[in-house]
C-alpha positions in Angstrom: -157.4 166.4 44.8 -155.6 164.6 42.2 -158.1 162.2 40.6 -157.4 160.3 37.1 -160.0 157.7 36.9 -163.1 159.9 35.8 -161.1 161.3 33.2 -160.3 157.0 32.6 -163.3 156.1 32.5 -165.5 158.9 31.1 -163.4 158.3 28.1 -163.8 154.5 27.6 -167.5 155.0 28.1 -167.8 158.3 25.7 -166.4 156.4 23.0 -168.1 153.1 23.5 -171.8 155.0 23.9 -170.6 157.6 20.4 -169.9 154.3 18.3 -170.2 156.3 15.4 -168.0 159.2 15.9 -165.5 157.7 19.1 -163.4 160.4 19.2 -165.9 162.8 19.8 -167.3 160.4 22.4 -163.8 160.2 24.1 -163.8 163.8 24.2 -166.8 164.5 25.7 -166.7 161.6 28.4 -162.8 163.0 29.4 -164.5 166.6 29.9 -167.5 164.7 32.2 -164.8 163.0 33.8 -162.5 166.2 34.5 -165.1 167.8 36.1 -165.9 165.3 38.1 -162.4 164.8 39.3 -162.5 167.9 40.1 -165.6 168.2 42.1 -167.3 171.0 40.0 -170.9 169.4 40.6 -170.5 169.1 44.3 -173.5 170.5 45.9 -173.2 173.5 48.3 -174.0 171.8 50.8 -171.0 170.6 51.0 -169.5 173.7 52.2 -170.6 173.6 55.8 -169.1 177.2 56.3 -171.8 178.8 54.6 -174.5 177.7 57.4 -172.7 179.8 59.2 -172.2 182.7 56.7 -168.5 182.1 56.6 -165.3 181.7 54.3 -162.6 179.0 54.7 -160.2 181.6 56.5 -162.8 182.2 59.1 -160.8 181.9 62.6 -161.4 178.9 65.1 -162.8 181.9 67.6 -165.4 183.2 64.4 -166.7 179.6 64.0 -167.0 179.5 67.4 -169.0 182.5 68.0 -171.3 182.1 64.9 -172.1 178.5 66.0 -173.2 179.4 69.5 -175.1 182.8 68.5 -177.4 180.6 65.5 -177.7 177.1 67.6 -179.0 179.6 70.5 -181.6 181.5 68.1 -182.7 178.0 66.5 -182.9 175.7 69.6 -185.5 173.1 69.9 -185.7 174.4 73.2 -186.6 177.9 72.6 -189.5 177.1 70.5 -191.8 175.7 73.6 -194.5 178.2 72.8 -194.3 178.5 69.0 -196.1 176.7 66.2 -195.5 173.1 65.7 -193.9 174.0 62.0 -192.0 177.1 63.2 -190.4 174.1 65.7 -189.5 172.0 63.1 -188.0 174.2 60.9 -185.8 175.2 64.3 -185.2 171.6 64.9 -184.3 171.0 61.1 -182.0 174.0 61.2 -180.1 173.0 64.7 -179.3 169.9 63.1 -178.2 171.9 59.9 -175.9 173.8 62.3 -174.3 171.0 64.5 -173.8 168.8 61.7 -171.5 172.0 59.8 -170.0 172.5 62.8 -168.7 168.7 63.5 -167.6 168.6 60.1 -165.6 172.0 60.6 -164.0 171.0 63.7 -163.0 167.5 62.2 -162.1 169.3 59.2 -159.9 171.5 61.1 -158.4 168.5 63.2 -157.4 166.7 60.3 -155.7 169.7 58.5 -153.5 170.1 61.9 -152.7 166.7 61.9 
């Protein structure tokens, strides 16, 4: 991604919150705004390969394989006779799982596109 306007406006407000000293202010607000250009405080969640305990060069026939071998250990379904928290922690993590794996295969789409 090239971003500018953190960099922009990290500046303009550095300098106008460091009235004193706006160069300083300027300086620090353009590093905030680098690193958020450049997405260093994204959360890992972000990653949806790592639900799946893979990297980015992961095959479409790997992603494949480790969706259907966790969504058919952490099924709602298979959790009839466990306790109620075990089968929401199951249900929680099947939604974990699906929602990587849409964003994968959209992810994947768009890249081919």
């Amino acid at each position: 991604m090239n971003r500018w306007y953190g960099k922009l406006l990290g500046g303009i407000a550095g300098a106008l919150l460091f009235r004193p000293n706006p160069v300083f202010g300027a300086l620090a607000g353009l590093l905030l705004g680098h690193a958020l250009d450049r997405d260093w405080f994204r959360l890992a969640r972000d990653n949806p390969y790592r639900a799946f305990d893979l990297t980015r060069d992961a095959s479409d026939a790997e992603v494949d394989q480790a969706y259907r071998r966790l969504i058919s250990q952490y099924h709602p379904d298979r959790m009839d006779g466990a306790a109620p928290e075990l089968r929401a922690r199951a249900e929680t993590r099947a939604r974990e799982l699906n929602a990587a794996y849409d964003r994968i295969k959209a992810l994947r789409r768009k890249r081919a596109a």
